[in-house]
N, C-alpha and C positions, 0 to 999 in steps of 0.2 A: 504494500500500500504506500509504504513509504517513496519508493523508488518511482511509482507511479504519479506521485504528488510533487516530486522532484522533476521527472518527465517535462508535468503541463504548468509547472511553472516556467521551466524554463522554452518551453513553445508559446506560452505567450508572453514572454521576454521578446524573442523575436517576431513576433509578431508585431509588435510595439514597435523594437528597432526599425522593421519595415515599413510601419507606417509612418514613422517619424521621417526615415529617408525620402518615401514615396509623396509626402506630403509637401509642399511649394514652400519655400523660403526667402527671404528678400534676396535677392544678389547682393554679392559682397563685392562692391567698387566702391574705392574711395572716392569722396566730394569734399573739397578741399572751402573752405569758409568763404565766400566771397566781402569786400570789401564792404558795410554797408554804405547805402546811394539815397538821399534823400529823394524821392519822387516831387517834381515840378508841382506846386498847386494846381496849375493851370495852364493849357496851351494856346498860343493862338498863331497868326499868322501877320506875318512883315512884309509885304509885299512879296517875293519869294521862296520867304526864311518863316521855320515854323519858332517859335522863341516864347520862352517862360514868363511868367508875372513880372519880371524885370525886366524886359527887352532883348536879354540873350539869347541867343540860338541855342537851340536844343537838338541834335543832330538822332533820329531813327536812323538808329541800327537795331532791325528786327529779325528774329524767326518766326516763321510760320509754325503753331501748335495744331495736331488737323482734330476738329472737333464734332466732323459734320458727317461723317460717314453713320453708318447702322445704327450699332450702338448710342449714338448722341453722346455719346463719354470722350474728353479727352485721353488720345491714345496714349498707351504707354504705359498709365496707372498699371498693368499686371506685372509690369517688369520695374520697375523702381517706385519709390516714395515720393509722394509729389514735392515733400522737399528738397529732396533729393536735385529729381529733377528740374526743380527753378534755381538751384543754386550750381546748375550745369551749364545752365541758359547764361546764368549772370558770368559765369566765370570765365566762358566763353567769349565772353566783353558786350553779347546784345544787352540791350540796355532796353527793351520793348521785344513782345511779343505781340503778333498776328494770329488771332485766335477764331477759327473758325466757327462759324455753328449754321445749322438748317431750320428754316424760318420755321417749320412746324413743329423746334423744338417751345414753342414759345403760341403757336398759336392754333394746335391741334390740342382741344379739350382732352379728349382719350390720353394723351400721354403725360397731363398734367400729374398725376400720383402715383405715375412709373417709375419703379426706383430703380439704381445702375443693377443690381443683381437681376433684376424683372426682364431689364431690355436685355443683358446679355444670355439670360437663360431663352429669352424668343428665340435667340438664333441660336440655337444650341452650343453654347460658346463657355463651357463649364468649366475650359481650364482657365479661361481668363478670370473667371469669380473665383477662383481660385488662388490665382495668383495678386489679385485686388483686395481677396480677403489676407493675404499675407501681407502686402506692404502698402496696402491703403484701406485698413478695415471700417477706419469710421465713414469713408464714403460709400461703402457698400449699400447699404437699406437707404440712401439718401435719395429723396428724387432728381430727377434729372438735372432741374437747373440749378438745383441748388450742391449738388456737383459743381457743375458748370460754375457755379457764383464761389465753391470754396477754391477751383484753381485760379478764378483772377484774384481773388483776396491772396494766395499763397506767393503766386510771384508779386505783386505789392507787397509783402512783409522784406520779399526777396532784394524789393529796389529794382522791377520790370515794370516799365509799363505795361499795359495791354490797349491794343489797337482790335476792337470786335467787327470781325468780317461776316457777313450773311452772305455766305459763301453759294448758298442753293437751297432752294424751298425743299423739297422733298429729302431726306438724308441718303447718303449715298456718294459713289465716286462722281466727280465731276472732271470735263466736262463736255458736252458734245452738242452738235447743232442742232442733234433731236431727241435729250433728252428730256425735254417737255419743262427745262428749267431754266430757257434760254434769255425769254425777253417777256417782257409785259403780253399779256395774254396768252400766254403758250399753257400748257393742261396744268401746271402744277405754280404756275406764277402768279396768279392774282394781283392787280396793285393796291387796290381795294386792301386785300388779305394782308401781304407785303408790307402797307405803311401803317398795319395794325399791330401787325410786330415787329417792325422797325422801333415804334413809339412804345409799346413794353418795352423792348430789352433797353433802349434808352432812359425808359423812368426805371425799371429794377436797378441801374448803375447809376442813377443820379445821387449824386453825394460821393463815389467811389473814389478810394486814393488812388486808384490803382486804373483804371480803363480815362484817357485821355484824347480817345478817337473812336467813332464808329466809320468803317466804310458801307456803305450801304447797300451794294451787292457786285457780285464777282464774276466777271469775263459776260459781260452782256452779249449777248451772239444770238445767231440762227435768221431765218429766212424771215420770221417778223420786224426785226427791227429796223430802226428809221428815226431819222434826227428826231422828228416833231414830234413822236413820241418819248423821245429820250428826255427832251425839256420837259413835258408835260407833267411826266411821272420824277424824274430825279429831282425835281424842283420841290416838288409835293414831300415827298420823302425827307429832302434836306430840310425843310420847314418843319416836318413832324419831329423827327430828331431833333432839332434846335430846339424848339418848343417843350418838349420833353426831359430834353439835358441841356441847356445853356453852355454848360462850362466847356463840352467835347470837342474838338474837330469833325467836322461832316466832309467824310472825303468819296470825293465821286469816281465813276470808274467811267470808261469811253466805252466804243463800241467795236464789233470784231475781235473779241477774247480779249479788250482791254487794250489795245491796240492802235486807238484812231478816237482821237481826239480835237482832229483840224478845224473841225465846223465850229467851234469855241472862239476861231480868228476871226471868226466875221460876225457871230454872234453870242455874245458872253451869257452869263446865266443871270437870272434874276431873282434875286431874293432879299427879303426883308433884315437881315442879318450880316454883319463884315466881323471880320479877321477870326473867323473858323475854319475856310474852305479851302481844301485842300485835293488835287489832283492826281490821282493815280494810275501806272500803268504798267504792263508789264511786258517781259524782253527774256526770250531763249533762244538757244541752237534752233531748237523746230519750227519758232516762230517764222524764220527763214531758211529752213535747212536745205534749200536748193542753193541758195550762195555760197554756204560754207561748201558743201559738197561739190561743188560744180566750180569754184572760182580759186584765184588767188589769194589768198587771205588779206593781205591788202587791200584790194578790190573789193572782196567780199566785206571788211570791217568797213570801208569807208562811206559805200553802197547803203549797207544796211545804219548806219551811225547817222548818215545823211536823212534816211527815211525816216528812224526815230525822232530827231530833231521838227522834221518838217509838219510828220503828226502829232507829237505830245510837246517835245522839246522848245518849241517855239514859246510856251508859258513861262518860262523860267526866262527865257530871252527879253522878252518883253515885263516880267514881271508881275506878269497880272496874278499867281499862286503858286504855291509849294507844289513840286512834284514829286511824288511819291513812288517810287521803284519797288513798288508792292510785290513782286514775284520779280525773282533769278532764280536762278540754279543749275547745278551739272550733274552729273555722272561723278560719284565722291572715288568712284575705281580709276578715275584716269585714264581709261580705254575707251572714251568715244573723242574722235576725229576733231566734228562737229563743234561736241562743246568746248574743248580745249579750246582751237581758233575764235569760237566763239565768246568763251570766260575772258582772254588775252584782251579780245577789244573791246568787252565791257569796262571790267577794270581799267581800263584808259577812259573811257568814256565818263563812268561815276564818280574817277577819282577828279578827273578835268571839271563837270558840271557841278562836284561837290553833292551830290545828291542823297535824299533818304531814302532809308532804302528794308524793305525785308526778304529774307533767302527762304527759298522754300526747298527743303518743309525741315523741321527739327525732326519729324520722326526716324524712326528706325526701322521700323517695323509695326504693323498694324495687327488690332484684333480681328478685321474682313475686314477685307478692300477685293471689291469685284467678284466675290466667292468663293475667294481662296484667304484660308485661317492662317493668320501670324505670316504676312507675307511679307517679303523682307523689302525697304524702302531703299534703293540704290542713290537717291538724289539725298538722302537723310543726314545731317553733321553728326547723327549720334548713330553709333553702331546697332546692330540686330537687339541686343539684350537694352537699350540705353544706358550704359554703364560707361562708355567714353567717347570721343572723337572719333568717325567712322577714317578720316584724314584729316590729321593733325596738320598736314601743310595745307590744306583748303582755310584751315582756322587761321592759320597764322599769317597766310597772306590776304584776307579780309580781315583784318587786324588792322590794317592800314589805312582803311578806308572810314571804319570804326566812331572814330572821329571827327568833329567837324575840320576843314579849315579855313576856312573865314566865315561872315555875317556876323550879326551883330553881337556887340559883347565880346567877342573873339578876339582877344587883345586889341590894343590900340596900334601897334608897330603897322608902318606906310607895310604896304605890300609885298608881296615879293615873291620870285618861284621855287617850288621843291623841282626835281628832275626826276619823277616817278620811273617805276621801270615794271609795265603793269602785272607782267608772267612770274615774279617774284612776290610783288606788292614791296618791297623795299623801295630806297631813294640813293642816289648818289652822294655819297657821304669822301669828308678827306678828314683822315686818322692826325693827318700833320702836313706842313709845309713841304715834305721833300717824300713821304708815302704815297704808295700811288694811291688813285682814288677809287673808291668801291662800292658795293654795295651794303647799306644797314637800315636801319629802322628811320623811316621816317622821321620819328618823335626825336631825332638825334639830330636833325639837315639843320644845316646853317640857310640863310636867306643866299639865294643865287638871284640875279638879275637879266635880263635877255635886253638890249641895247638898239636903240636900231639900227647900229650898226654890223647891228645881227650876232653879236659877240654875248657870250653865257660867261657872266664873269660872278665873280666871289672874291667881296672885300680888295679891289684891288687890282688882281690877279684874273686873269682869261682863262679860259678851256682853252688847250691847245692839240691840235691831232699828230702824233709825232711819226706815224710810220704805219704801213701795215701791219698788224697784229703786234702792234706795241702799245703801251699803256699810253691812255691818254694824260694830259700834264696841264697841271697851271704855270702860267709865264706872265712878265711883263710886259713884253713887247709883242703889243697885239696890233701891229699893222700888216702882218703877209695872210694870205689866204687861210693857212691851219687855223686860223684865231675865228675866222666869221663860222659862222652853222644855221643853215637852214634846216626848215620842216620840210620833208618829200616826201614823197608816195600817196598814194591815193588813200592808206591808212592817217595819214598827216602824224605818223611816229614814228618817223626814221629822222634821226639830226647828222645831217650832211656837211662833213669842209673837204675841201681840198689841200690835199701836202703841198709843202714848197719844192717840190720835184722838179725834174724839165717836163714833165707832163700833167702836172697840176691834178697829181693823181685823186680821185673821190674815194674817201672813206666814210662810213659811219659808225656811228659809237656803240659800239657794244659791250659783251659782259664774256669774258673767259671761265674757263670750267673752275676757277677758284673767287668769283666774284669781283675780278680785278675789272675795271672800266677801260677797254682798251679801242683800239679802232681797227675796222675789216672792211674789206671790200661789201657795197652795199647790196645786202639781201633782197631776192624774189621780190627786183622792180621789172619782171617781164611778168603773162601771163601763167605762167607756171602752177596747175594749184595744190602737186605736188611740195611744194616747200616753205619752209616754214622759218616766218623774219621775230620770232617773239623773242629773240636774243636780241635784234635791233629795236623791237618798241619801246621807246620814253616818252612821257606826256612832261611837256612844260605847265605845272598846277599851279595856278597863285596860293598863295595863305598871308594868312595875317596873325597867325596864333604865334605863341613865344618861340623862340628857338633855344635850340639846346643852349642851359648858360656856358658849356665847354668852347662854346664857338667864339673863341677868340681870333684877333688878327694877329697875326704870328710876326707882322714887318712892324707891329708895337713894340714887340719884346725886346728889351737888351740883348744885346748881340750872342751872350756867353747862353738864354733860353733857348737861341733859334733852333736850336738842335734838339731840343727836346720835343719829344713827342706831347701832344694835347690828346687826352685819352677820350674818344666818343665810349659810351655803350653802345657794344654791338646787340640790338634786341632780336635777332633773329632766334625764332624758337626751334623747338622742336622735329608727322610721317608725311561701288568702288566707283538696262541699256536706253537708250533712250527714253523718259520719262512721257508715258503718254500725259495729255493735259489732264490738272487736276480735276 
């Protein structure tokens, strides 16, 4: 008997052990403390510039959280702690989230006392309550929006804003020209319906520390729409949102998946209300993926850079509101063509316009998306589990951009240029007087100047081109050719001089396999679209923000200094097909 009692005890020992094993546990990745960030009281808008209760610029740098699919739950909770993951978000350096949600989380009666366990047991989705009840239990039996309302409260404790997007009436992937969620009157769009929960979700967030912006809806598309309807209804919407929350940003989306904006040049919007409005649009590989594919990269960035400008970009030109770069993104694997050529001339582009901006999407991996359980998100900053950086060098060269650099408040110092160098996100940095010059952290560049005599000088001193594949140099005397540099290519980020050769040889400035600044013969200016010039792109960026206090002038110092070195920080950090549309 004894021996028998000894048996079943120790079989349901194991038993136990097994269940304990088989049973879901938070993952074990460290989250490192982020700095705390006071949240703006308030935002509004500067003629281009979006800027806080003081006047200062406040620069969106956002992710996209996706909130809108099945479930109505922001993704992820089965795989980390929501605190977790908002202090991945912060540490990452976004400063704002883009938080989706599906207008019938808010205006379909029936799902008002659905709790997150309820909607994820519909779809038979039991390892995710599973893993929800492990590292997020007390949102489990909550209903839906108030879910929804604990994850904008949690990135505000975090020091995130949140930007609330009404991503698509019906929940579910988004987006296509027929899925009935396209434009005012399509099956599941009602405007009517639409600026009934536009005006909830804006009165539940009125008073919020934390949500600073509604956009109002996302990629307007399909065979319905048409300017005169766009005024009709987005006017009405932006009126109800105001009406409802005073204090938020109402930012509007164009038409053709966000896309086309032009008709705004000849006739602007009209509303009761100034300095909340805000313009949004978005920009990918596939948006054009016949240029990249088909063209020079050159050709193809300039093409396509030129078109953005003509349809959105002209507001920023003229001034008339904030543009918002509400969706980018790539392939975090590095292996599409497309988006590489395509990320290159972004990054020139937003670093040049200065723009805000959110990247889509932070996920990793979804609870459904499309019918397939825990599918893994390839364009996602956070890997499959959300436990770290999916690419660590995607983070650290949007690092650079992170930042404002000018508008207002943004120091008082006259102007001046960085020498971005957009396939990196670094800047042209000099370690010293007699070092060659290189690549580092923006946050470290000294003010450079562009002359019209077409001369990139610093404190002094010229760019000088010294030779084929030799380091380029600062010098005094800047009257022969090497000293002048123009903009070429049809990218406009190639910087051109000629040596003092008998052949007034053309070089441009490039970047060597050790970050050195040197000059090469200039890259794929034929048709070519085989090759590939993101070793010669630099963007000449104004700024106005402080520069590194290191940046001394070195022809100051007593003679017995000149030799020493002025130490910059190097802040360079630390590391995967096509994205169909959201």
């Amino acid at each position: 008997m004894a021996e028998i009692c000894v048996f079943l005890c120790f079989f349901f020992l194991l038993v136990l052990i097994a269940m304990q094993i088989s049973s879901p546990s938070p993952s074990r990745c460290y989250t490192s403390q982020p700095t705390p960030v006071a949240l703006p009281t308030t935002l509004n808008t500067n003629s281009r510039w979006i800027v806080d209760e003081n006047g200062r610029r406040v620069k969106l740098a956002c992710t996209s959280w996706v909130s809108h699919l099945e479930p109505m739950v922001a993704e992820g909770l089965s795989k980390q702690p929501l605190d977790s993951i908002s202090k991945k978000i912060r540490n990452m350096g976004f400063n704002c989230v883009r938080l989706t949600w599906p207008l019938f989380l808010v205006t379909n009666d029936s799902l008002a006392s659905v709790t997150v366990r309820k909607s994820f047991q519909s779809l038979g989705l039991l390892e995710s309550i599973s893993g929800i009840q492990a590292n997020n239990p007390s949102l489990l039996d909550l209903p839906l929006i108030e879910a929804f309302q604990a994850v904008v409260s949690n990135l505000g404790e975090n020091g995130v804003m949140v930007i609330l997007d009404n991503h698509i009436s019906k929940p579910g992937w988004c987006c296509s020209n027929s899925d009935g969620n396209g434009f005012f009157g399509d099956k599941y769009f009602d405007p009517q319906m639409w600026i009934k929960g536009l005006t909830k979700m804006a009165s539940i967030f009125n008073g919020s520390t934390s949500v600073v912006g509604m956009s109002l809806r996302n990629e307007l598309r399909g065979r319905k729409q048409n300017v005169k309807d766009w005024y009709k209804y987005m006017q009405q919407g932006a009126e109800a949102v105001h009406a409802a929350n005073p204090n938020i940003l109402v930012i509007l989306s164009g038409l053709n998946f966000d896309a086309e904006l032009s008709f705004l040049a000849k006739q602007p919007v009209n509303l009761t209300f100034k300095g909340k409005l805000v313009y949004e649009v978005h920009w990918y590989a596939f948006t054009n993926s016949h240029m990249w594919k088909n063209n020079n990269p050159n050709y193809a960035c300039g093409s396509v850079a030129n078109s953005l400008m003509r349809r959105t970009g002209f507001l920023l030109e003229q001034g008339v509101a904030p543009l918002f770069l509400s969706e980018y993104g790539i392939d975090q694997r590095g292996t599409n063509v497309n988006d590489n050529r395509y990320f290159n001339c972004m990054m020139g582009v937003a670093a040049e316009l200065d723009l805000d901006w959110a990247q889509w999407p932070l996920v990793g991996s979804y609870y459904l998306r499309q019918g397939v359980v825990g599918r893994e998100e390839f364009y996602g900053v956070l890997d499959y589990n959300w436990c770290g950086a999916r690419n660590s060098s995607f983070i650290e060269r949007i690092s650079s951009i992170q930042a404002p650099f000018q508008g207002p408040g943004i120091s008082e110092r006259t102007q001046y240029k960085i020498i971005f160098h957009p396939s990196t996100g670094l800047c042209v940095l000099r370690k010293s007087l007699f070092a060659p010059l290189e690549l580092g952290s923006c946050s470290a560049t000294e003010g450079w100047d562009y002359t019209p005599q077409k001369h990139i000088s610093l404190k002094g001193f010229c760019l000088q081109a010294d030779g084929v594949g030799k380091p380029a140099k600062l010098g005094i005397i800047c009257t022969d050719t090497n000293s002048q540099w123009e903009t070429i290519s049809e990218s406009k980020m190639h910087l051109q001089s000629k040596l003092t050769d008998k052949n007034n040889t053309a070089v441009c400035l490039d970047v060597d396999s050790n970050n050195i600044i040197v000059t090469n013969s200039c890259k794929c200016l034929s048709r070519d679209k085989t090759c590939d010039p993101s070793s010669q792109w630099f963007k000449l960026v104004n700024s106005t923000r402080s520069t590194s206090s290191s940046s001394i002038d070195l022809l100051s110092l007593p003679k017995n200094e000149q030799n020493q070195e002025i130490g910059l920080d190097d802040l360079k950090g630390n590391d995967d097909q096509e994205r169909s549309t959201q």
